[in-house]
N, C-alpha and C positions, 0 to 999 in steps of 0.2 A: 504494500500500500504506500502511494507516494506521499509527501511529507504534507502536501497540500491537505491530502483527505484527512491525514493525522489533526489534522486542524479541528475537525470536526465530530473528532471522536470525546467521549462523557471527560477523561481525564485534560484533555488541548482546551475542552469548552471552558471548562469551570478555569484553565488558566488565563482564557480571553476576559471572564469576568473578571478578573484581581485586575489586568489589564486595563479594564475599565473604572479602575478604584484608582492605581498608583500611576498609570503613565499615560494615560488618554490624551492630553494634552499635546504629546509629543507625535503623535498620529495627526497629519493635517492633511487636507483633499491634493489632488495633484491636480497642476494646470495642465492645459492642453498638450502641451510638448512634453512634460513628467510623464503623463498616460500614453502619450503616442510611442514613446521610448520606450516604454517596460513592456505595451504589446507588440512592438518590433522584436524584442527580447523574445518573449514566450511562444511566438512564431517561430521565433529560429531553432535552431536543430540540437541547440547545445541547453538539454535536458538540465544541468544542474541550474542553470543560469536563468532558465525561464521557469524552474521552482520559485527560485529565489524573486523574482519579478513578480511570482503569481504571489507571492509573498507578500510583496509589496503593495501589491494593487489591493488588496484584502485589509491590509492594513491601514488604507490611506480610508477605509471608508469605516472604519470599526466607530466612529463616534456618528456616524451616520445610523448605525442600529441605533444609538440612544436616544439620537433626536426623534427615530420612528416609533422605538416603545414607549414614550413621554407622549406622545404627538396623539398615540391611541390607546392609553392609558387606560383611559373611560368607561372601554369595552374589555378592562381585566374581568375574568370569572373569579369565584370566590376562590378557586379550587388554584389558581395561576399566581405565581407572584410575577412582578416585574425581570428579575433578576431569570424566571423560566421562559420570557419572550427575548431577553437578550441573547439568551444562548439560543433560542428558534431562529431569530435575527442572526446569527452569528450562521447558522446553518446555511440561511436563505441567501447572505452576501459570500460565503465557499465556493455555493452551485452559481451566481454570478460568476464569480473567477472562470469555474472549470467551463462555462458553456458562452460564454460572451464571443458577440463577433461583432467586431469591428466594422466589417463591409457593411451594415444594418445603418452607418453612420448615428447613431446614439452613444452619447457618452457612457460610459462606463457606472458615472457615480446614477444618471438615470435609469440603468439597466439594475444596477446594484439597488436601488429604492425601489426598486419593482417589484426584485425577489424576496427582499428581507420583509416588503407589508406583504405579500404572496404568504411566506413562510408564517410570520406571526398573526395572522388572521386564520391560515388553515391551524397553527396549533388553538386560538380561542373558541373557533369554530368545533374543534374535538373537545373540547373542557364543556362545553356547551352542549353537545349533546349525549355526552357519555361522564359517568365518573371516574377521575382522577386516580388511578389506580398505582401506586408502588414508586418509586423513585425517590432520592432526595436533591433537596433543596439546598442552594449554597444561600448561607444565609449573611453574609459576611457583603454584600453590596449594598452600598445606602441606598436604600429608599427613591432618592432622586437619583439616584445612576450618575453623579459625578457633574450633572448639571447646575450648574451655582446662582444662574438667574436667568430666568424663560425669558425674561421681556430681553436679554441680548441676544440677538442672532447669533448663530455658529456661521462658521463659511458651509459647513456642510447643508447648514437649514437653506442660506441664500442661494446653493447651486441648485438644490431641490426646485425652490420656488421661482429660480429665474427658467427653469423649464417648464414649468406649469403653465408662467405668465407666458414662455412662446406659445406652446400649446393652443391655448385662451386664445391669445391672439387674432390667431388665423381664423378661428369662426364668432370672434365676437359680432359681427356683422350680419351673423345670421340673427340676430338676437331682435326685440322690438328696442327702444331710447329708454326705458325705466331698465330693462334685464340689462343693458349694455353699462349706463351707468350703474349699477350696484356690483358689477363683478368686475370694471376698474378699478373702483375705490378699494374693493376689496382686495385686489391683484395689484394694485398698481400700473394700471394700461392707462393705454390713449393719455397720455401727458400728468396724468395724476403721482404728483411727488409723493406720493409716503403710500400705506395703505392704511385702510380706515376699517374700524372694528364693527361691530354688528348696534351696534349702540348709537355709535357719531353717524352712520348711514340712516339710520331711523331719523335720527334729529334731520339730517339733512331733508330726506323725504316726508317728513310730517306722519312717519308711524312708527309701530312701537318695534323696539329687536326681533320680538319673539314673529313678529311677522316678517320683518327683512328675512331673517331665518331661512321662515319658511320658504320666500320669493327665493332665494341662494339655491334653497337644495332643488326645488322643482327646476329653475335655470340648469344646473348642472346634471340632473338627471336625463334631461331635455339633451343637453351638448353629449353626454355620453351614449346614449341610445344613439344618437346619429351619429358619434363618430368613439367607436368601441376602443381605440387607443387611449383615451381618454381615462379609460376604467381604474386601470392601474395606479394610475396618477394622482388622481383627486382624491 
């Protein structure tokens, strides 16, 4: 079994969570030319060299799982703790490594956010409809997973979301002038400098959150039925 899969084995996982306590910090996203480089690497023919690459690419996204397990937190089962979706996460950004293709032109870290809500929804999805049977728990991860303040962005949150906002983009125009402006504000499209929360969006339109809300998710529901790319994403 190569070193990559070891990765992914109960004794390598529980060492990605300590990972995620003591050096997270030193794991940061790679720009375009870092990524381009390490899969020219793991293309080429010299085995030990594109472990080590695949290495790297896994690594550059490990704080990428925690912004995704924080992000869908909400929908923990009782029977899940956070620290059992980091390691599902840990799973779902491996099988990125091992099956990513580049000729698909998608970035790495957007393929890697793909697989790791893929992986951490199909494990809530199993908690959810069966019970919890035998394994243990590392208990030794804080609670917050090493995140110190939600309201800073990570670079890993911003590459996420500047892919969503292309995404978005390209069919906001299918939308009517009220759905177009609420998921600007929200996104930050069509010239809107910041993004705007569910609350400042009401005030702006003259209603209450829980109904922006609602308008947001039928909007996106709306954009993903006709464009099934989209699924993964949102």
């Amino acid at each position: 079994m190569s070193e990559i899969h070891n990765f992914s084995e109960n004794s390598d996982r529980e060492k990605v969570s300590n990972m995620y306590l003591d050096d997270l910090e030193q794991y940061s996203p790679l720009n375009t030319d870092e990524e381009k480089e390490l899969i020219e690497v793991i293309q080429g023919g010299d085995l030990k060299a594109s472990r080590e690459a695949k290495k790297k690419l896994i690594e550059s996204c490990l704080r990428l799982v925690v912004f995704v397990v924080n992000k869908y937190s909400e929908f923990l089962p009782k029977d899940l703790t956070k620290d059992d979706l980091v390691q599902e996460g840990n799973v779902g950004l491996v099988e990125a490594a091992e099956t990513f293709n580049p000729d698909k032109e998608v970035k790495f870290v957007t393929y890697a956010y793909i697989n790791i809500k893929s992986s951490i929804f199909n494990a809530i999805r199993r908690a959810n409809s069966s019970t919890r049977k035998g394994g243990s728990k590392v208990k030794h991860v804080s609670p917050e997973l090493g995140v110190k303040d939600k309201k800073v962005k990570r670079p890993e949150e911003n590459l996420v979301q500047k892919e969503i906002s292309k995404k978005l983009e390209l069919y906001l125009g299918e939308l009517d002038e009220r759905s177009q402006k609420i998921l600007s504000m929200l996104y930050g499209l069509r010239g809107e400098e910041r993004t705007y929360s569910l609350a400042e969006i009401g005030k702006e339109l003259s209603v209450s959150k829980q109904r922006i809300n609602e308008i947001r998710d039928k909007i996106l529901n709306k954009l993903k039925s006709d464009h099934p790319e989209l699924e993964d994403l949102i």
